[in-house]
Backbone bond lengths (Angstrom), bond angles and torsions (degrees), N, CA, C in turn:
res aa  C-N    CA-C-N  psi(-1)  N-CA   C-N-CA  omega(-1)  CA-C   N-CA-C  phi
1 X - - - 1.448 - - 1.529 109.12 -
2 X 1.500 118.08 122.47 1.541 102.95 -172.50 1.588 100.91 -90.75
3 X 1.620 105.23 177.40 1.635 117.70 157.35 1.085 147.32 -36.95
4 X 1.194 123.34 122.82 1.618 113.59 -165.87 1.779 107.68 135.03
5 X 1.399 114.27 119.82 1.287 115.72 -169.19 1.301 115.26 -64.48
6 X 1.505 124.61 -15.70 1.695 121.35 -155.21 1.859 82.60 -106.22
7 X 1.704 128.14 -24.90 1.191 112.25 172.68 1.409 125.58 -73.37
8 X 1.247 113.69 -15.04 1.811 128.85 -153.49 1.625 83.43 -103.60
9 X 1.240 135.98 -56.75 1.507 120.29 -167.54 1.204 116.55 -84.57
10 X 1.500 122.17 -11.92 1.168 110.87 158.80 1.604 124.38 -77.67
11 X 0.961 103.97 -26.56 1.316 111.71 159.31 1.451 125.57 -48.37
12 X 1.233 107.23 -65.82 0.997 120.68 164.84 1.775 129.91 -29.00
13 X 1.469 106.63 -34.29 1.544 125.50 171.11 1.425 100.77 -65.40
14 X 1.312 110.82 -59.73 1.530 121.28 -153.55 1.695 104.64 -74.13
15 X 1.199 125.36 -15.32 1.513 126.45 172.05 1.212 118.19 -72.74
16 X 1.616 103.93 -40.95 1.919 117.13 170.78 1.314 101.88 -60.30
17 X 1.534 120.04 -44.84 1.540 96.84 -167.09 1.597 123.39 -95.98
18 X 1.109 112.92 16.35 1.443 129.57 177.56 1.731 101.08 -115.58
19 X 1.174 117.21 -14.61 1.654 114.09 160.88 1.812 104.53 -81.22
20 X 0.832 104.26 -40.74 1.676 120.69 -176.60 1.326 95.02 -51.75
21 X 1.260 146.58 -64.70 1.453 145.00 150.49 1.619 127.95 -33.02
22 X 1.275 111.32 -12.97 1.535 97.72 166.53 1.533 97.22 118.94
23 X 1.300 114.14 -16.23 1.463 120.74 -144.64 1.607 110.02 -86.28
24 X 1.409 130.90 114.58 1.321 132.25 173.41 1.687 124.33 -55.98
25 X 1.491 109.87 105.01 1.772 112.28 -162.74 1.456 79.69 -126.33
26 X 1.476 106.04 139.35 1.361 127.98 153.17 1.470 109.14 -121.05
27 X 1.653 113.26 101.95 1.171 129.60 -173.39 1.115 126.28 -74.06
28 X 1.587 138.46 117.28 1.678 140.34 -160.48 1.127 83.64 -133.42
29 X 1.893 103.23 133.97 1.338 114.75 153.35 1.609 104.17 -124.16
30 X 1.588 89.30 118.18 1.498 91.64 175.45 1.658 112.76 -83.15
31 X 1.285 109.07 126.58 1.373 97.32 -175.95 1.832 111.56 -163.63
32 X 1.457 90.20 105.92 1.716 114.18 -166.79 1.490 104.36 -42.02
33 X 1.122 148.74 146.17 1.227 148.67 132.59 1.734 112.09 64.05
34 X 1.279 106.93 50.79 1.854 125.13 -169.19 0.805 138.78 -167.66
35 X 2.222 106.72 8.31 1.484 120.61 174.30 1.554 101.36 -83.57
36 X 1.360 127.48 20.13 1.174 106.41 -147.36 2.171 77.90 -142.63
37 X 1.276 117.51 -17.75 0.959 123.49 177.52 1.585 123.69 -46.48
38 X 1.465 147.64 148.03 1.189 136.70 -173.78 1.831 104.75 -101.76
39 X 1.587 99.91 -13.23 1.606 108.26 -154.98 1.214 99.76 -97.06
40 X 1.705 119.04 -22.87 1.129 117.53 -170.91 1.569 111.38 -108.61
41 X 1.438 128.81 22.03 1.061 139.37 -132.12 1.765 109.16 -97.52
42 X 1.553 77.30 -30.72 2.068 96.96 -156.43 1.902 84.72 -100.69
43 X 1.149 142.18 14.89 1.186 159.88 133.23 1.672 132.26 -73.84
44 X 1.538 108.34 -65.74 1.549 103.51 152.38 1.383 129.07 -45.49
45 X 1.067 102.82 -53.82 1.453 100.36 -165.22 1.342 110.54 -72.56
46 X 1.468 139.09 34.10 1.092 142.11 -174.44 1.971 90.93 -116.71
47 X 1.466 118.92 -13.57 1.247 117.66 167.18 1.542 120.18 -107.73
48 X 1.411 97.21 169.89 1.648 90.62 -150.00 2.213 106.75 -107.75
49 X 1.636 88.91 -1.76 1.710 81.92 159.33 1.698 76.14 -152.99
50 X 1.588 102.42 160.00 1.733 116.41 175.01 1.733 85.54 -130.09
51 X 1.411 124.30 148.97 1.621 142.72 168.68 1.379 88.60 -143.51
52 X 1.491 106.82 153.28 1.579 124.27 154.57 1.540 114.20 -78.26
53 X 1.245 133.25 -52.19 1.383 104.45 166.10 1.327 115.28 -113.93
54 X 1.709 116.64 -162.17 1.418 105.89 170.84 1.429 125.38 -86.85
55 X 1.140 99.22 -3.51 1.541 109.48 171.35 1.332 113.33 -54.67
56 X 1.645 105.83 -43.86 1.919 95.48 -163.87 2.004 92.72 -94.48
57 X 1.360 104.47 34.57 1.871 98.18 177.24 1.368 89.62 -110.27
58 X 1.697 98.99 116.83 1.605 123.14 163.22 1.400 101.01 -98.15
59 X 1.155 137.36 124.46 1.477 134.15 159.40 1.666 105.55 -147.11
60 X 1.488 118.66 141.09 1.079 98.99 174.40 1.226 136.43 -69.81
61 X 1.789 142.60 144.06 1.338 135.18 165.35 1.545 124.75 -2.67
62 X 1.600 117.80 83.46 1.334 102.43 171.62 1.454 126.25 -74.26
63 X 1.397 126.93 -179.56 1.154 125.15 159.94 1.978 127.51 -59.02
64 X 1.716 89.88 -30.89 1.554 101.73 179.82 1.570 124.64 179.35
65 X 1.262 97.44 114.70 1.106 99.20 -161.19 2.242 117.05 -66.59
66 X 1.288 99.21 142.52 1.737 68.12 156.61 1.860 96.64 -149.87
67 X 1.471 93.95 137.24 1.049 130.69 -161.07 2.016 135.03 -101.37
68 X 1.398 95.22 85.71 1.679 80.60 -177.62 1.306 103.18 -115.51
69 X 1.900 99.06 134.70 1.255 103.61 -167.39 1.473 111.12 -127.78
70 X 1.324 141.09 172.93 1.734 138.64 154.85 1.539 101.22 -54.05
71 X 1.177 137.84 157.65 1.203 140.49 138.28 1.743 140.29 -48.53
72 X 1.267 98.58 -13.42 1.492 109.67 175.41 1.971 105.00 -90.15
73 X 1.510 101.18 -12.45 1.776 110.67 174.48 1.288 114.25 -84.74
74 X 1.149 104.91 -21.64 1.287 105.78 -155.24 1.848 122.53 -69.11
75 X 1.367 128.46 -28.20 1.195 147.78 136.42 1.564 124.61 -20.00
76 X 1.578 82.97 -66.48 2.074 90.49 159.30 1.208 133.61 -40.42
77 X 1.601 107.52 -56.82 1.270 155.17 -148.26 1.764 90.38 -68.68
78 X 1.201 106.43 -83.38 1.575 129.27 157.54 2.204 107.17 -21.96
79 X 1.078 95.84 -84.59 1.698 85.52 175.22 1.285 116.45 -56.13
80 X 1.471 143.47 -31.89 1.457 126.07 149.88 1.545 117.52 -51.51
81 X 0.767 100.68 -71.70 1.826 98.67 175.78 1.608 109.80 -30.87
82 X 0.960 113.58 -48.38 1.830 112.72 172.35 1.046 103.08 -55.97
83 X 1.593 126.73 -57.55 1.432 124.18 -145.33 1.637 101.27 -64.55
84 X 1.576 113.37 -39.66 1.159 113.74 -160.62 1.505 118.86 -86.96
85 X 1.643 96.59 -17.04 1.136 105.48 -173.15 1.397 124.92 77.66
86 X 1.841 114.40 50.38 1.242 93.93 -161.14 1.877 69.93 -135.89
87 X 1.781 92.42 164.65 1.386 98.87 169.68 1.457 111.50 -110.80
88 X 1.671 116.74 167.00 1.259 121.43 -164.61 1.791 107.23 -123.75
89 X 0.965 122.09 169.79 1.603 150.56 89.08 1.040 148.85 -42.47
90 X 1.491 125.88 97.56 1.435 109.07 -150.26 1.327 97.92 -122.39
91 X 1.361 124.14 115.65 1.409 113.32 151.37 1.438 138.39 -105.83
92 X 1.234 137.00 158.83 1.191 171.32 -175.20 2.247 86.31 53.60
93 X 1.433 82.08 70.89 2.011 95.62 176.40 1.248 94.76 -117.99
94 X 1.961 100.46 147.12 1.516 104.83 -161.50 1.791 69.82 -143.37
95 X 0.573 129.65 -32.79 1.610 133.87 -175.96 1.908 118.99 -39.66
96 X 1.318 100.19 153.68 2.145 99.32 155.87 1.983 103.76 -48.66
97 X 1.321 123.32 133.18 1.036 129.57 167.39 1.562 120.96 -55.16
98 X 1.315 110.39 -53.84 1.483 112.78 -179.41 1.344 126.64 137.19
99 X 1.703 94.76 -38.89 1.164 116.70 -175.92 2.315 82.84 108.03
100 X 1.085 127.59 -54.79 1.410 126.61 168.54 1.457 137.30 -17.85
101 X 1.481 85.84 -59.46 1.477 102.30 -155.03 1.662 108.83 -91.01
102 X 1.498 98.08 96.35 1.546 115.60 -177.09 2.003 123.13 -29.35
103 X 1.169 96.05 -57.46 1.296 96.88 171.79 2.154 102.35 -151.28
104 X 1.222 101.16 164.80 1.570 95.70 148.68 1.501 132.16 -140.63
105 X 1.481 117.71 -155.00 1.644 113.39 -153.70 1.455 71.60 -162.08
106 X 1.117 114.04 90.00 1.390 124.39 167.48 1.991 118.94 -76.05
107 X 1.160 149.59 65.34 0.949 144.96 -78.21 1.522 93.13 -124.26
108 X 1.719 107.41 -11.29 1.387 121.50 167.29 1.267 119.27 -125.02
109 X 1.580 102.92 62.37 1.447 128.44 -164.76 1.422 127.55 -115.72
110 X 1.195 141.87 -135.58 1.478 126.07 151.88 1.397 122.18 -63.24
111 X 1.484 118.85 -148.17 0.935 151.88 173.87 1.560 117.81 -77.37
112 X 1.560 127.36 -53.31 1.199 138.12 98.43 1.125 118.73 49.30
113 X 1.615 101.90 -103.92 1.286 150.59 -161.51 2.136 97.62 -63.29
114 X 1.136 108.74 -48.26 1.507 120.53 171.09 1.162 125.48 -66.00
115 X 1.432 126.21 -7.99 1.253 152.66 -171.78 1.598 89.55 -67.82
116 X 1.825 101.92 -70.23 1.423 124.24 -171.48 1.524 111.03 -75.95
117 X 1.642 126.61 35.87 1.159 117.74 -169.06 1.652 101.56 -99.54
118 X 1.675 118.58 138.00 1.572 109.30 -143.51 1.892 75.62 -109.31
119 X 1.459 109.41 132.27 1.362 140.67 161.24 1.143 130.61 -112.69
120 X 1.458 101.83 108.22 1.599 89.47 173.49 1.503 156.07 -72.27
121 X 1.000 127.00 165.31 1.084 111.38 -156.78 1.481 125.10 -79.54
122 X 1.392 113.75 12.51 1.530 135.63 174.93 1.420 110.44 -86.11
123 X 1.319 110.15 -35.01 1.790 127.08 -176.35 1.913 97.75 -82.20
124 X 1.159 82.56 -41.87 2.187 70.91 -177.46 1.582 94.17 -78.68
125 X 1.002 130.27 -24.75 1.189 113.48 -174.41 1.937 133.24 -69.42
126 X 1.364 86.13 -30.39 1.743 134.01 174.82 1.802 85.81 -64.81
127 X 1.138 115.22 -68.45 1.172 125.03 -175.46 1.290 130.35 -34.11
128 X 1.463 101.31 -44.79 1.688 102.87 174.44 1.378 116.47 -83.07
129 X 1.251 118.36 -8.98 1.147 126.16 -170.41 1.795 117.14 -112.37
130 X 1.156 110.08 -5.37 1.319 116.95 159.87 1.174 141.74 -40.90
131 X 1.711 113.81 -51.51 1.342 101.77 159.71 1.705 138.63 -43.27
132 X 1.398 100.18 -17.83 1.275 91.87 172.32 1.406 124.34 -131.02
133 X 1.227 119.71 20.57 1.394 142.46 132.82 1.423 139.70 -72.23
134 X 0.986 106.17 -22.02 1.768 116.96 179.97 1.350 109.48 -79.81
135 X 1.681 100.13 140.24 1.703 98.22 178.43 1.672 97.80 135.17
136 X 1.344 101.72 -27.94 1.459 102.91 -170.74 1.519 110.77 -73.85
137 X 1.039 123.05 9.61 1.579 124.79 176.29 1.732 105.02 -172.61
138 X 1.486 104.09 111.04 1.574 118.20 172.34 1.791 102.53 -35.50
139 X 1.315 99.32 -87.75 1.470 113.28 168.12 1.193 136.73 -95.53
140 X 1.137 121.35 126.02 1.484 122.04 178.81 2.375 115.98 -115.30
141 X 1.405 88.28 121.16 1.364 69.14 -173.39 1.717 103.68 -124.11
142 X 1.285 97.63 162.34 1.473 90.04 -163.23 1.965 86.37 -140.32
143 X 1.752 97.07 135.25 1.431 92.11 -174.47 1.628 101.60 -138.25
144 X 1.166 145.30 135.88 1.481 136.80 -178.61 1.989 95.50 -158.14
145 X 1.117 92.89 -153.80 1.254 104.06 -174.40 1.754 130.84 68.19
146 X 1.111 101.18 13.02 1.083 117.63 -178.86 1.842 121.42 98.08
147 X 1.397 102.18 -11.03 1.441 122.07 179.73 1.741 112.86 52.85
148 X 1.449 120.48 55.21 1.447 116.21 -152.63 1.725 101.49 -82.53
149 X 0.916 124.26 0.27 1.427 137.44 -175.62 1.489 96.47 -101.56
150 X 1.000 140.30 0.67 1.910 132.51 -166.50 1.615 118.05 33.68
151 X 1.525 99.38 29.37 1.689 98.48 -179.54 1.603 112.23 -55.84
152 X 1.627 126.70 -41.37 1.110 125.89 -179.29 1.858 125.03 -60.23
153 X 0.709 107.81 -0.95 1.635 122.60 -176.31 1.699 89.38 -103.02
154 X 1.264 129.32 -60.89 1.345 117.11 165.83 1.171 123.77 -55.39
155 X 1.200 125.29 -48.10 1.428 129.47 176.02 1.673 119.04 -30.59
156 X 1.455 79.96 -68.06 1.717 89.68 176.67 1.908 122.88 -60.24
157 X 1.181 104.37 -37.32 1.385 115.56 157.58 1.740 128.91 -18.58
158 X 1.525 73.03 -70.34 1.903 119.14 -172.77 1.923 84.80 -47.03
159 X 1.550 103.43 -75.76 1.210 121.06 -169.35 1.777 128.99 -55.12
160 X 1.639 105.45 -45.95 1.411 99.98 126.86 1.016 140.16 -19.42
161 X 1.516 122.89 -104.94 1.172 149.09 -148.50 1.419 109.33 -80.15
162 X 1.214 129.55 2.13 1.282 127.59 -174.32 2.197 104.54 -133.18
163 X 0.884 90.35 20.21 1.567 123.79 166.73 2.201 88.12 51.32
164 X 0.779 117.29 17.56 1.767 106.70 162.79 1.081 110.34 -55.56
165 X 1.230 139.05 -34.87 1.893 130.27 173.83 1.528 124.92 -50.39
166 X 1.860 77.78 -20.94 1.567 81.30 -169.92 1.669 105.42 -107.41
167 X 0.889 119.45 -1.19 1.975 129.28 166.15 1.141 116.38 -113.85
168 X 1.437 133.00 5.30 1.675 133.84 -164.65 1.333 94.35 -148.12
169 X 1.501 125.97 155.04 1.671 136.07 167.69 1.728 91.22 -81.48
170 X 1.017 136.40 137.91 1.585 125.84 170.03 1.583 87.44 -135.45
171 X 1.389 89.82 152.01 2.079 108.81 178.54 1.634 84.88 -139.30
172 X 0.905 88.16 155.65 1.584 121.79 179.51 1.957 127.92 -133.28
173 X 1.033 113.45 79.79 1.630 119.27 -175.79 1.394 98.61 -75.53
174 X 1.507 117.57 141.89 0.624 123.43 -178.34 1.772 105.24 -146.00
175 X 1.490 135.05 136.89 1.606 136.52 -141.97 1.912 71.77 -102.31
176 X 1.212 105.61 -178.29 1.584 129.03 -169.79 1.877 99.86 -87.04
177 X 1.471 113.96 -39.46 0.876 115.27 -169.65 1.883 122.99 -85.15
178 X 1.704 121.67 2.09 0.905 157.73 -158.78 1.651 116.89 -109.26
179 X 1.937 100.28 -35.74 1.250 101.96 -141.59 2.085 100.67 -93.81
180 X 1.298 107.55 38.19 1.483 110.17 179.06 1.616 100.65 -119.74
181 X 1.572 126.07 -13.51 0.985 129.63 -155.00 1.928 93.81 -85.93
182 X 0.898 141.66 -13.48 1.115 139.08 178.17 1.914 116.95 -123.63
183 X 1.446 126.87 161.92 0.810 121.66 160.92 1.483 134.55 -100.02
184 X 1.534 114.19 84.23 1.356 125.78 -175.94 1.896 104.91 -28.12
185 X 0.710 129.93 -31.23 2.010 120.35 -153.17 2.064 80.28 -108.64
186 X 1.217 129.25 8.70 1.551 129.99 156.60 1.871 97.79 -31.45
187 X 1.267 111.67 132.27 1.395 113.32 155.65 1.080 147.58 -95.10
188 X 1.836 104.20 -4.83 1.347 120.68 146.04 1.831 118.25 -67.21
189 X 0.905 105.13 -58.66 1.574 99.54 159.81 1.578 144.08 -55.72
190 X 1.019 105.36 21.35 1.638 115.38 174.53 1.097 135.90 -87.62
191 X 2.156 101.65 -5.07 1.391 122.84 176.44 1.671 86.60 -79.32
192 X 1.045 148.06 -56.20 1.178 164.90 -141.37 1.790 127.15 -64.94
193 X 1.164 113.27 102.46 1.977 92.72 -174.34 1.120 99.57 -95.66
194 X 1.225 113.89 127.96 1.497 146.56 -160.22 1.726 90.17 -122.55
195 X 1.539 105.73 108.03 1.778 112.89 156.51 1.416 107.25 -102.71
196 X 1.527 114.32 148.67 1.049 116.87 139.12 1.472 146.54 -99.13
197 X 1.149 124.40 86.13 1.377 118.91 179.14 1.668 100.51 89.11
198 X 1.398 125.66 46.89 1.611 112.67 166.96 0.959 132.07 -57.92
199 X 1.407 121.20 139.29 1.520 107.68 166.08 1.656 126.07 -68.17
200 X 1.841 109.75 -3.88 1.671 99.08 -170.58 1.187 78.24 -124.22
201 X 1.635 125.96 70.61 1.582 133.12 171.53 1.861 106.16 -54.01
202 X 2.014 90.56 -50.78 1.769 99.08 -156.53 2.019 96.15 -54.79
203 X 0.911 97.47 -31.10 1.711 100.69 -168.07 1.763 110.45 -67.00
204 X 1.565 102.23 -56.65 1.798 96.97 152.96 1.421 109.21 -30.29
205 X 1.140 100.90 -98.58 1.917 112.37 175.29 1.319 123.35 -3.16
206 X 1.447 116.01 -64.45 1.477 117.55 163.88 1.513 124.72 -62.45
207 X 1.251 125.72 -20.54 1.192 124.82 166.16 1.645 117.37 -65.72
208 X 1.298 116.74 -19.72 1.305 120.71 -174.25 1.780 125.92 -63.36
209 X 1.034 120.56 115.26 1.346 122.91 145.81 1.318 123.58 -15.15
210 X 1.610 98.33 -97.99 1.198 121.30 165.89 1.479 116.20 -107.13
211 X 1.550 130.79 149.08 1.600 143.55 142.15 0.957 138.40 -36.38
212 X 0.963 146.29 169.40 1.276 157.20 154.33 1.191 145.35 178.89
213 X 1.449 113.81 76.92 1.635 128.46 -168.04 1.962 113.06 -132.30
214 X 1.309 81.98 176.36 1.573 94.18 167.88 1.302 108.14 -72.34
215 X 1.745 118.52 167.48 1.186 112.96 -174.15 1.823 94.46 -100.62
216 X 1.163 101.49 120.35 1.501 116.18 -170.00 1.643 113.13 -167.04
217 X 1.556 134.18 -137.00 0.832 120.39 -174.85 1.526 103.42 -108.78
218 X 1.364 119.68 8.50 1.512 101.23 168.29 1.537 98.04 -86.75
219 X 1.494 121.24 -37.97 1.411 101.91 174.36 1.958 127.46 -38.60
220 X 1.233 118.77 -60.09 1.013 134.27 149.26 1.619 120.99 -12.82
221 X 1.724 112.67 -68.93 1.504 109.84 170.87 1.423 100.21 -65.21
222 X 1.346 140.82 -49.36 1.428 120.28 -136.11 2.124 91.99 -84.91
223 X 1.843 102.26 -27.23 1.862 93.06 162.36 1.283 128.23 -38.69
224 X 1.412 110.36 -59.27 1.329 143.61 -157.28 2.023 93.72 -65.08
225 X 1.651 94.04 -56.08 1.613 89.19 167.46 2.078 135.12 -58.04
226 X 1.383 90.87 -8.99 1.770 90.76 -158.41 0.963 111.98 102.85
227 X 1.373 130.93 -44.77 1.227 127.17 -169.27 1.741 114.14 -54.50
228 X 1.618 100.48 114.17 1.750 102.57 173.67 1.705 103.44 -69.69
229 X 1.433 119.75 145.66 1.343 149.09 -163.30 1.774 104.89 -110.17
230 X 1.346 104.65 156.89 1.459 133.60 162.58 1.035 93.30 -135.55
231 X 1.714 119.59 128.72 1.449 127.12 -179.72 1.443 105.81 -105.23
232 X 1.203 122.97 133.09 1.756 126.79 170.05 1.328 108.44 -114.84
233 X 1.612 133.26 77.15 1.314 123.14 -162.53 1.495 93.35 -94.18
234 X 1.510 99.68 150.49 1.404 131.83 -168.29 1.907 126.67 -102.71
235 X 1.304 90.02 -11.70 1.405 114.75 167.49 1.320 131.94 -147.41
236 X 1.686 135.02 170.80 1.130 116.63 -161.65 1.491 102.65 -83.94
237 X 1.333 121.13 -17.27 1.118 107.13 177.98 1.598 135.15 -89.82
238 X 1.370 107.14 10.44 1.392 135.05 157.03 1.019 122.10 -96.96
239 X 1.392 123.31 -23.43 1.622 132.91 157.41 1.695 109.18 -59.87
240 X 1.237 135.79 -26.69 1.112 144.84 158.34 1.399 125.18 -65.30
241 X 1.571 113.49 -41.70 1.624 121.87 -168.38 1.337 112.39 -112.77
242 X 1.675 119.04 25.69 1.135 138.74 179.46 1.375 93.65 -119.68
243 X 1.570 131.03 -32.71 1.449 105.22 170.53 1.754 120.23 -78.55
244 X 0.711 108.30 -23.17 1.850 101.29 155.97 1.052 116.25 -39.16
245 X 0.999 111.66 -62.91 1.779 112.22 -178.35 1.819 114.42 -57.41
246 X 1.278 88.69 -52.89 1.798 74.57 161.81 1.568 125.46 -96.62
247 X 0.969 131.50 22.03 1.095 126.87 147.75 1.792 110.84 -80.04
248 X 1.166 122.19 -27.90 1.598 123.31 -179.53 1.477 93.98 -77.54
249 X 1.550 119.09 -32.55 1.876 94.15 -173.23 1.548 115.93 104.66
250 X 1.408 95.02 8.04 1.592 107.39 174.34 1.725 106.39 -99.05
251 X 1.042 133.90 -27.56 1.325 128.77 -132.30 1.888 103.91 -148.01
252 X 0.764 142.38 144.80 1.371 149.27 157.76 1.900 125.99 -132.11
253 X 1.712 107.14 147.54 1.354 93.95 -155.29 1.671 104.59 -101.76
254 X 1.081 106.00 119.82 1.521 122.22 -174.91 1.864 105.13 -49.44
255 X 1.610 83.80 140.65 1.749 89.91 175.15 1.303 124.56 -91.53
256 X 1.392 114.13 148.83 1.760 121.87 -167.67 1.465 104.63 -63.46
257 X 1.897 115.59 -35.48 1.317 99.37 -171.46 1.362 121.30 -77.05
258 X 1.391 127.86 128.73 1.438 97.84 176.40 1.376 148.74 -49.59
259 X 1.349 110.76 -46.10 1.553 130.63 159.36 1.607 92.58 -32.09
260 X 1.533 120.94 -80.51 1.426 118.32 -146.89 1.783 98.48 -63.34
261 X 1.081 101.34 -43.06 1.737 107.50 167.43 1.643 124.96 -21.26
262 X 1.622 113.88 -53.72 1.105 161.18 -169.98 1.307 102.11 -59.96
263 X 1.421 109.41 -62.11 2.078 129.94 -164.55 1.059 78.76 -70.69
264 X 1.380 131.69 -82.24 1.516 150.84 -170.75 1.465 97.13 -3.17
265 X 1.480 122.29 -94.90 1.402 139.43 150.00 1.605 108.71 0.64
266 X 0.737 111.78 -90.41 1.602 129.89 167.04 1.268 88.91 -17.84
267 X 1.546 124.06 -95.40 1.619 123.94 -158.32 1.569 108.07 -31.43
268 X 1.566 105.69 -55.23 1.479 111.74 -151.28 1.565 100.93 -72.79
269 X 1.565 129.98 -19.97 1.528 108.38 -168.13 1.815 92.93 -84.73
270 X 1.271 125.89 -4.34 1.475 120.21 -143.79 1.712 83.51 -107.36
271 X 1.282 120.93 1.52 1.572 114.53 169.81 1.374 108.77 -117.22
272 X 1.047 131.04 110.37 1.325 126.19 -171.81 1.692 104.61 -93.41
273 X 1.284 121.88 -29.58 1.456 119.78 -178.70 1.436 104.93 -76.07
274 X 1.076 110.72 -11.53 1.561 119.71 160.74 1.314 135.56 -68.99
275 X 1.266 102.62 -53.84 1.581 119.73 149.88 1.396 119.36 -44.45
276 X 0.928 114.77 -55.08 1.565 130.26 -174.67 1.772 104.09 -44.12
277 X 1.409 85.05 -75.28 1.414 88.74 164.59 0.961 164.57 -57.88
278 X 1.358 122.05 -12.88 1.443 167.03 63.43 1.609 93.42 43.77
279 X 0.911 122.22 -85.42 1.555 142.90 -136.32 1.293 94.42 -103.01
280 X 1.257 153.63 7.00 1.638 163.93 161.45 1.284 108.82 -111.53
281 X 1.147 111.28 -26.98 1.523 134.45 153.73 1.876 96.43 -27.01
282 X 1.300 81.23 -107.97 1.595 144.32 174.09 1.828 88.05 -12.21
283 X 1.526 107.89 -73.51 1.665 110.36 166.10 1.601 120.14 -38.53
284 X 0.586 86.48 -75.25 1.902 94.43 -174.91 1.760 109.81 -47.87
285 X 1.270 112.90 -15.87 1.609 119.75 176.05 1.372 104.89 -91.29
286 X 1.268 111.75 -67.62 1.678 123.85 160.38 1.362 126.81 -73.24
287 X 1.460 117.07 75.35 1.702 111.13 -171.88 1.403 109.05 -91.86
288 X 1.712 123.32 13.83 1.867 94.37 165.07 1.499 91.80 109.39
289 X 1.410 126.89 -77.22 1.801 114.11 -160.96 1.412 143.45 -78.35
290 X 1.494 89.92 21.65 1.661 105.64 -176.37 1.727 100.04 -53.42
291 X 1.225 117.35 -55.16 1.474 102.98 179.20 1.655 132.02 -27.15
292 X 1.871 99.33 -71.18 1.209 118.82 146.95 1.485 110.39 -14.00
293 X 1.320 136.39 -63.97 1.546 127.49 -126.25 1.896 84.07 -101.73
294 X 1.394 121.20 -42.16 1.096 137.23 -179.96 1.595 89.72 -51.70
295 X 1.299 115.09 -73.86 1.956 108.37 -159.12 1.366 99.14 -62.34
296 X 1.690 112.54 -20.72 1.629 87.35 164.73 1.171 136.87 -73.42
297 X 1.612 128.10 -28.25 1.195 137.60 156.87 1.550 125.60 -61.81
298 X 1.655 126.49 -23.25 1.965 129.24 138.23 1.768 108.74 -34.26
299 X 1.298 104.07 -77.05 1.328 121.10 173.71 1.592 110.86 -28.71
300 X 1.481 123.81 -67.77 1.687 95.31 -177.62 1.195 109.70 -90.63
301 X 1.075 125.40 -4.46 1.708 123.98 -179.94 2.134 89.24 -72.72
302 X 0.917 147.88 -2.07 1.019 139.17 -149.35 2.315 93.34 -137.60
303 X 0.948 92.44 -21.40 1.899 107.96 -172.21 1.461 81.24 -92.55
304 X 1.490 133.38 -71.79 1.074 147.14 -174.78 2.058 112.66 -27.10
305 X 1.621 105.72 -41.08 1.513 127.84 -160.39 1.426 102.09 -126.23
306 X 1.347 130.12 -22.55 1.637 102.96 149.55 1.274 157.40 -104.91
């Protein structure tokens, strides 16, 4: 499993539910420079050995591997898999296969591809119970992934400078790897609750109004929740898998200017049948059993080979 918080906890889902089946997993999170982390802690330890690379992963020959990794691993990932001779599962792989890698679950893929989007079971849970939790935060925005677009430095700006801190509850999530890009002790930002990296994220989330992330896998949980979205994608290939979402009617794509950014916001909390819809949307795209559908595809790849 490579680096990166949105790869390791999803992971993390998909090990419970393929143990839940009977199924023998010896869980590795490979993860460079972050066994040692405090933020990422209540995440690791949900696996049962952590190494920095794959070099120092001894495990014996499984039947099949399945594999979610960062994209900068993925190269590695591929020449171990040769060396050992083992075949995979690959998710959220954009890469040459190998000739290895049995099938994949491209996770920023079609329509499809969202079918198999793995949620945990804290976010569906949030979910049913939303209607009568929500409200506790106008906006909720949630930003990680490395933020390669610098949307969060605008963000806060936007939110600043356009006085919403001071008419809206706004929260601000922010991933471990994100959280140098701004200056927390800002004195325009003090209307603002700024987390880093919570552990009761899904519960933020459900409190939300409105969204606000990259198109990645918080998009995904906050669908799966109802929660209608503003997408800020950070790459081109989220600039692609963010129009799905608004083409279904869940999701809309946030503007670069801040000011217009700002109105934007404005319009959407001031329609609530909008929201509504929005966010039933959002369900019916993201319904919850990608896990499921994934351990079903372990399962015959595994009937298939013994």
């Amino acid at each position: 499993m490579g680096w990166g918080l949105g790869h390791l906890r999803r992971s993390s889902v998909l090990i419970r539910e393929l143990r839940k089946r009977g199924l023998k997993v010896a869980a590795v999170a490979v993860a460079p420079s972050l066994s040692d982390r405090s933020d990422f802690a209540h995440i690791l330890e949900r696996f049962d050995e952590r190494v920095e690379s794959l070099a120092d992963l001894k495990v014996a020959k499984p039947l099949l591997a399945v594999v979610d990794i960062h994209p900068d691993c993925q190269p590695e990932m591929i020449t171990w898999l040769k060396y050992h001779d083992i075949k995979a599962i690959a998710l959220d792989w954009y890469m040459d296969q190998g000739g290895v890698i049995e099938s994949t679950v491209n996770l920023l893929g079609d329509e499809a591809a969202i079918s198999r989007a793995i949620i945990a079971d804290e976010f569906l849970t949030k979910a049913r119970k939303r209607t009568s939790i929500r409200g506790g935060y106008n906006i909720v925005a949630v930003m990680g992934g490395g933020d390669l677009r610098n949307h969060l430095p605008r963000l806060m700006r936007s939110f600043a400078h356009a006085a919403l801190c001071s008419t809206h509850k706004i929260t601000v999530v922010i991933g471990p790897l994100v959280r140098g890009s701004i200056d927390m002790e800002e004195k325009s930002f003090r209307k603002i609750d700024i987390l880093v990296n919570p552990s009761h994220i899904a519960d933020v989330m459900a409190r939300a109004t409105v969204g606000i992330c990259n198109a990645g896998t918080i998009l995904l949980e906050f669908s799966a929740m109802g929660v209608p979205t503003v997408i800020l994608p950070q790459t081109e290939l989220e600039d692609r898998f963010s129009l799905i979402f608004v083409r279904n009617g869940c999701s809309i794509l946030g503007e670069a200017d801040p000011y217009k950014f700002a109105v934007q916001l404005e319009a959407l909390l001031a329609d609530p049948t909008r929201l509504d819809e929005m966010g039933a949307r959002g369900k019916k795209l993201v319904d919850g059993r990608g896990k499921q559908r994934i351990a079903d595809e372990v399962e015959c790849f595994l009937k298939r080979h013994s």
